[in-house]
C-alpha positions as CSV (number, residue, x, y, z in Angstrom):
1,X,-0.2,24.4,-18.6
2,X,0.1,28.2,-18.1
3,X,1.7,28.2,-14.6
4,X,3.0,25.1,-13.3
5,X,1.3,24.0,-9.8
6,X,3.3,23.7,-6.4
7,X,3.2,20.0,-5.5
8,X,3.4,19.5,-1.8
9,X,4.4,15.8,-0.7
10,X,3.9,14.7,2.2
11,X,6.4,11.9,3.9
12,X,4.7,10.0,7.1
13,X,7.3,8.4,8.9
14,X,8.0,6.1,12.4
15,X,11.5,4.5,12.6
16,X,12.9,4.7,9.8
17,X,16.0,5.9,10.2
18,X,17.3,2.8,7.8
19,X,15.2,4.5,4.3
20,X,13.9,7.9,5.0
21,X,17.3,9.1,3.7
22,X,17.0,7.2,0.5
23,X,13.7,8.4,0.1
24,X,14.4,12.2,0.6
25,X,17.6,12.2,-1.7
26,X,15.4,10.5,-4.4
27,X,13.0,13.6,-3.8
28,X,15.9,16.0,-3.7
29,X,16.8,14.6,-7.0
30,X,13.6,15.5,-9.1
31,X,13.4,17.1,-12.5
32,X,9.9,18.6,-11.0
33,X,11.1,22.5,-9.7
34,X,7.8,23.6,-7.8
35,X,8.1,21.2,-5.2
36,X,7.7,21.3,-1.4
37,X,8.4,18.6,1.3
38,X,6.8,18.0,4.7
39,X,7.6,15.2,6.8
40,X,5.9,13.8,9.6
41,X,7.4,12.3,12.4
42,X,5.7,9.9,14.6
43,X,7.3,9.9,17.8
44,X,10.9,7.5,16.1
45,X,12.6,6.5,19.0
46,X,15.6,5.9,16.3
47,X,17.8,8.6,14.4
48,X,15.3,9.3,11.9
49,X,14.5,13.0,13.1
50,X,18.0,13.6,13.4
51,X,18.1,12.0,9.9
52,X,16.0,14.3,8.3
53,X,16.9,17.4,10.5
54,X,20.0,17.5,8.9
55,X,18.9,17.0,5.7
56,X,16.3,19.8,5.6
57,X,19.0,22.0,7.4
58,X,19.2,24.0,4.2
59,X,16.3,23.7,2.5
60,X,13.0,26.1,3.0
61,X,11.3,24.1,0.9
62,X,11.3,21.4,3.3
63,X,10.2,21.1,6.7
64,X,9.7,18.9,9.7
65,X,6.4,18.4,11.9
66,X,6.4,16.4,14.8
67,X,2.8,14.0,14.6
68,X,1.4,13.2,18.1
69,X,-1.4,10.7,16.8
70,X,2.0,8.4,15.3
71,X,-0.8,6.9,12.4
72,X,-0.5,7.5,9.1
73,X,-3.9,9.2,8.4
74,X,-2.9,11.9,11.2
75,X,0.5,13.0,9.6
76,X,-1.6,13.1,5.9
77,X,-4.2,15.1,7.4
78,X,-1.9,17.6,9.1
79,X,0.0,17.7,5.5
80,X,-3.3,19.2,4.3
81,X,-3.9,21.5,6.7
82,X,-0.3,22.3,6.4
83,X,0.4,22.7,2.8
84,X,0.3,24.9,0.5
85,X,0.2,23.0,-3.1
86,X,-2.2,22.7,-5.3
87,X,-1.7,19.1,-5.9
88,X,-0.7,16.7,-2.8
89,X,1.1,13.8,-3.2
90,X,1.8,11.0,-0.7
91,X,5.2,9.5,-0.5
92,X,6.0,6.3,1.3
93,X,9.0,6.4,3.8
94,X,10.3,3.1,2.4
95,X,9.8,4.7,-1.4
96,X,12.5,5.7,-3.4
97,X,11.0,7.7,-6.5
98,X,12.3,7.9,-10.2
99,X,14.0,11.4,-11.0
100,X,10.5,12.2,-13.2
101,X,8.1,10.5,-10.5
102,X,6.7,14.0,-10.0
103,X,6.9,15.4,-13.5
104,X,5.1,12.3,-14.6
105,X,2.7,13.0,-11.6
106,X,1.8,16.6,-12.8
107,X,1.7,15.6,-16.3
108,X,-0.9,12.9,-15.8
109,X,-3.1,14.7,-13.7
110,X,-3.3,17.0,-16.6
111,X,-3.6,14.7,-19.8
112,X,-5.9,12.7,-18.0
113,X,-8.2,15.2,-15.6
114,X,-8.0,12.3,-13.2
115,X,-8.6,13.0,-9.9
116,X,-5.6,10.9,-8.3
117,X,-3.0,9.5,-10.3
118,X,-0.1,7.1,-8.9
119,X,2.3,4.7,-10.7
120,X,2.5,0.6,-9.8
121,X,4.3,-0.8,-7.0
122,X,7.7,-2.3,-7.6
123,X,8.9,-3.5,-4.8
124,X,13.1,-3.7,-4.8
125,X,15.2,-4.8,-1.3
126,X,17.9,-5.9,-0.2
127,X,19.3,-9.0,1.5
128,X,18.2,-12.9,0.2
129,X,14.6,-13.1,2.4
130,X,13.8,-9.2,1.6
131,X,14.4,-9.6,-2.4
132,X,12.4,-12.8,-2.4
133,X,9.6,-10.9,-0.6
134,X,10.0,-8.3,-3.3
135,X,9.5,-10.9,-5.9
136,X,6.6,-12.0,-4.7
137,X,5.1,-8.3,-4.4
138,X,5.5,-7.8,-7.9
139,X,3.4,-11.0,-8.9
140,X,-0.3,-11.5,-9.5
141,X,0.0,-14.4,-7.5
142,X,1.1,-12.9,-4.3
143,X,-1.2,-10.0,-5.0
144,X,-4.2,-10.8,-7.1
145,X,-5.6,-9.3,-9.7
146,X,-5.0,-5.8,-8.3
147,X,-3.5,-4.4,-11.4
148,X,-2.0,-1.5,-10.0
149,X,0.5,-3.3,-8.4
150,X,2.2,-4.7,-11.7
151,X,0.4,-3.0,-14.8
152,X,2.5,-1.9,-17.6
153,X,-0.1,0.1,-19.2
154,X,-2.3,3.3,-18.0
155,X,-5.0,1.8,-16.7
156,X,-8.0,3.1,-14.9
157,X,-7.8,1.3,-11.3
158,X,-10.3,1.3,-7.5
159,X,-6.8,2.6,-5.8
160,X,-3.2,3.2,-6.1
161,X,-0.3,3.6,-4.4
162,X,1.4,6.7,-3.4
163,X,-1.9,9.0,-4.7
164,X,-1.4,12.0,-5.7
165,X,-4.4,14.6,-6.4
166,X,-5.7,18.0,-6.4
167,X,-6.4,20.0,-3.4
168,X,-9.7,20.5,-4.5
169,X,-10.1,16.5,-4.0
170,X,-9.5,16.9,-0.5
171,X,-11.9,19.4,0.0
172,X,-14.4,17.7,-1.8
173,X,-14.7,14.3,0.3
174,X,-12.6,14.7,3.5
175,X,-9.3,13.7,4.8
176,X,-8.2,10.8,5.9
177,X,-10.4,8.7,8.7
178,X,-7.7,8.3,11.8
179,X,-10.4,6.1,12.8
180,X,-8.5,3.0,10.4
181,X,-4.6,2.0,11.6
182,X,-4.3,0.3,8.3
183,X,-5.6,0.8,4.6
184,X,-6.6,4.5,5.2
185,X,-5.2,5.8,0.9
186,X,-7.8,2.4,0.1
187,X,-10.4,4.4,2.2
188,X,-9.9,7.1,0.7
189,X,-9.9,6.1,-2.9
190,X,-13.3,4.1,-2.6
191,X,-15.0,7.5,-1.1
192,X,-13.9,9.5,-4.3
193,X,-14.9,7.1,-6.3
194,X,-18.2,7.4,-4.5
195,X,-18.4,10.8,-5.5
196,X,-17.7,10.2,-9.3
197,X,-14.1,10.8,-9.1
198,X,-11.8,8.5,-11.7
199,X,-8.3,7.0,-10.3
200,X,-5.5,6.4,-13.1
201,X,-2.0,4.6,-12.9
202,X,0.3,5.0,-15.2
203,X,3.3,3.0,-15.2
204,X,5.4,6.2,-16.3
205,X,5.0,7.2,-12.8
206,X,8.3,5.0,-11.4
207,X,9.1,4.1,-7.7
208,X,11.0,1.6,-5.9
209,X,9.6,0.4,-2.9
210,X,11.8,-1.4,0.2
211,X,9.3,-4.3,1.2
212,X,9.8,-5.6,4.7
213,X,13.7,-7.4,5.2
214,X,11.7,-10.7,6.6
215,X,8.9,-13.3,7.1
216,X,7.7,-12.3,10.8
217,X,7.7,-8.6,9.5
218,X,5.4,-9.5,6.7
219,X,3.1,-11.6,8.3
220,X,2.7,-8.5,10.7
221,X,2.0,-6.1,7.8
222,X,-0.1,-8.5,5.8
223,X,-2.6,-9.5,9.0
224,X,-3.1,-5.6,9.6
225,X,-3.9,-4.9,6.3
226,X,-6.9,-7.8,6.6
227,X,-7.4,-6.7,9.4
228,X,-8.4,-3.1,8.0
229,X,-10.1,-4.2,5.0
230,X,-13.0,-5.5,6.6
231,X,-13.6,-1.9,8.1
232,X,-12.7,-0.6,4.8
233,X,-16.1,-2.5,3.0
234,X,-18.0,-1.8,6.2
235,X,-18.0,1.8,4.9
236,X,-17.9,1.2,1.5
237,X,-20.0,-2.2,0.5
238,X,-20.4,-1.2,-2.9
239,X,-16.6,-1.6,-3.7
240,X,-16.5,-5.2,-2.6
241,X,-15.0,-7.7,-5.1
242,X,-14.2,-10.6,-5.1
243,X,-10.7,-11.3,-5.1
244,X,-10.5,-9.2,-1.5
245,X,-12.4,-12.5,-0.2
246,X,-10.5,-15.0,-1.9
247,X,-7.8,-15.4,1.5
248,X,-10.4,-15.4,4.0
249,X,-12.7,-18.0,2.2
250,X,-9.4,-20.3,1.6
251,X,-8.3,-19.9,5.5
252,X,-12.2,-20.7,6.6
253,X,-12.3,-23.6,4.1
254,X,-8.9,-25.1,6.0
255,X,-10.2,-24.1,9.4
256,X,-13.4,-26.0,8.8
257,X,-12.1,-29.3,6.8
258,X,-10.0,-29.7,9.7
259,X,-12.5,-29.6,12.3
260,X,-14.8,-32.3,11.0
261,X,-11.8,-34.2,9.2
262,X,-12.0,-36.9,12.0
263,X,-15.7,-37.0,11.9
264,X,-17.1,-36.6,8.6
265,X,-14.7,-38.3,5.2
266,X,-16.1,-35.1,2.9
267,X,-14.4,-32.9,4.9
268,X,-11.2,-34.8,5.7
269,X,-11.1,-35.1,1.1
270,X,-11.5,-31.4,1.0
271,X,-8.7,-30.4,3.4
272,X,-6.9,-32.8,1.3
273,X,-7.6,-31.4,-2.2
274,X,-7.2,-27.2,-0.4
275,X,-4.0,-28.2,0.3
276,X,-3.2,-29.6,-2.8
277,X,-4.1,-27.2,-5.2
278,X,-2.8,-24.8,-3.2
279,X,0.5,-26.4,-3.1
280,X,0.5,-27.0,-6.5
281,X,-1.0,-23.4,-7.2
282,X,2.0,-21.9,-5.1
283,X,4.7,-23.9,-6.9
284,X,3.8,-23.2,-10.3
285,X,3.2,-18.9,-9.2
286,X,7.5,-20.0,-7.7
287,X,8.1,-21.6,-10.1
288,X,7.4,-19.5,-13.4
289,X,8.9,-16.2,-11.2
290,X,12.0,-18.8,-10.7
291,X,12.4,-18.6,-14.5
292,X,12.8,-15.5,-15.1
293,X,14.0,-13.5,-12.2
294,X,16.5,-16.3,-10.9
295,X,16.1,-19.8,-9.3
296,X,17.5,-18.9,-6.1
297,X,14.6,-17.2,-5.1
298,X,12.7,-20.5,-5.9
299,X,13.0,-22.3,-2.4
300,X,11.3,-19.6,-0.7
301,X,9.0,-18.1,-2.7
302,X,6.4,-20.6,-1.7
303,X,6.8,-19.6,1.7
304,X,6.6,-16.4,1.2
305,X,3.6,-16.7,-0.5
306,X,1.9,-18.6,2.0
307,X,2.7,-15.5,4.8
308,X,1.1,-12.9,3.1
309,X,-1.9,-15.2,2.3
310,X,-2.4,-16.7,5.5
311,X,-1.5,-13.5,7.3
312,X,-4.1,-11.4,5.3
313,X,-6.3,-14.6,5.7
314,X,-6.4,-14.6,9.5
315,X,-6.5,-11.1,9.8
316,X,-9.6,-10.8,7.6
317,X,-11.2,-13.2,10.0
318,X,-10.2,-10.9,13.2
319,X,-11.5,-8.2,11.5
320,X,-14.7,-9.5,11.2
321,X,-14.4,-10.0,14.5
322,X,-13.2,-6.9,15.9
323,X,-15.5,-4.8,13.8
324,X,-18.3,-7.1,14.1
325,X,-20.7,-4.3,15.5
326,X,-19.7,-1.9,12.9
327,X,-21.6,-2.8,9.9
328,X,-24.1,-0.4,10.4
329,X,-21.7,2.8,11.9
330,X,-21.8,5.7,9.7
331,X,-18.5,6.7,8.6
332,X,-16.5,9.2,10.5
333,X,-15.2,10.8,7.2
């Protein structure tokens, strides 16, 4: 490495007054020295400006941008535009990165000649309901077999979280598409790898991530990103798998057993024997996390794990609703 590249991240942010602190003091904090930080503010009605006004009060290297659009894919798109690094990253407003999270960025995007490299998700909270949540973030259960959530070796992955890449990426295949509320860095990663481009995660790369403090909260996030999916493989049908179906397929399944329960005895034994291997399937998952991370988290793991499946269940089916006359709209990116 002759010269060592600027690395521009880029912090989206609505109401967060209760993490964007954390997350900028864990940025503050890196080992990384060419590093530049631009934060995008989507109209908080809370203290985060204020928050973050005072924290970039003496720093050049840092600066503020108001985002009209409030979405995500708006404030990363501006960060391009905006920018002047070589290699963008995008950090999560609820993130709280390791002290090497950047050097360990730079350094992987060099061994590797990846085009976007990011690290797993752990997910680490506070309060009873929010560490439970946590737990079952950081299990294959909650989460299927996306490895990048959990992986404790560099693997090569479809998407990550927190990407970071080179300019050059950007400029290849587009921005973001401020079309899509939801599941825009998923997007995103499915179009590069359109165009040949290789996605690595390397567990070196360490962040903590605040998952939402409670149930409702989750269901909300989870249904969205279902939701958003179904546009997601309306642009991209050749990244389909088939664990992204496995919510929707259970929820239909339910849906339908319990319509023709009364009139036809299959369907009443199939509701029956869904809900029992599902309830048997979700104790075990509670169960064997139980064992290791702590039995109090044991009497509500199995609800938690029935939110975010239900939740991305349902919303999968709205999506194919909502975006039922989409299949065959070019994308807008």
């Amino acid at each position: 490495m002759e010269k060592p590249p600027l690395v521009s991240l880029l912090v989206p942010m609505r109401n967060e007054a209760q993490y964007i602190r954390g997350c900028l003091e864990s940025i503050f904090r890196q080992t990384y020295p060419f590093i530049e930080v631009l934060v995008f503010d989507g109209l908080s009605t809370d203290d985060s400006y204020k928050i973050v006004e005072t924290l970039f009060a003496a720093r050049p290297n840092c600066q503020l941008y108001s985002n009209e659009k409030i979405i995500q894919a708006a404030a990363w798109n501006q960060g391009i535009q905006l920018s002047k690094g070589e290699i963008l990253g995008i950090v999560s407003a609820h993130a709280e990165l390791a002290p090497d999270y950047v050097e360990e960025l730079v350094e992987t995007l060099f061994r590797t000649q990846a085009d976007l490299v990011g690290g797993p998700t752990f997910s680490d909270s506070k309060g009873f309901t929010a560490e439970t949540i946590a737990q079952a973030l950081n299990s294959p259960f909650g989460v299927g077999n996306a490895r990048f959530h959990y992986t404790t070796k560099e693997i090569e992955v479809d998407t990550v979280f927190m990407g970071a890449c080179w300019r050059r990426v950007y400029e290849k295949i587009g921005g973001f598409d401020e079309g899509m509320v939801r599941n825009q860095d998923d997007e995103l990663s499915y179009r590069l790898l359109k165009h040949g481009g290789r996605i690595i995660c390397n567990p070196a790369i360490r962040s903590r991530y605040h998952s939402r403090p409670d149930l409702m909260s989750l269901w909300r996030q989870y249904y969205q990103y279902g939701l958003w999916k179904v546009r997601v493989l309306q642009k991209h049908p050749r990244q389909i798998r088939i664990r992204q179906f496995v919510p929707v397929v259970f929820v239909t399944a339910l849906i339908l057993s319990s319509i023709f329960a009364a009139s036809f005895p299959f369907a009443g034994i199939s509701l029956y024997l869904l809900i029992c291997c599902y309830f048997l399937a979700n104790i075990a998952a509670s169960a064997r996390i139980a064992l290791t991370r702590g039995w109090k988290y044991f009497a509500l793991l199995p609800a938690v794990f029935a939110v975010m499946h239900f939740s991305y269940g349902f919303g999968f089916l709205a999506g194919f609703v909502r975006f039922a006359g989409l299949w065959r709209t070019k994308p807008s990116v």
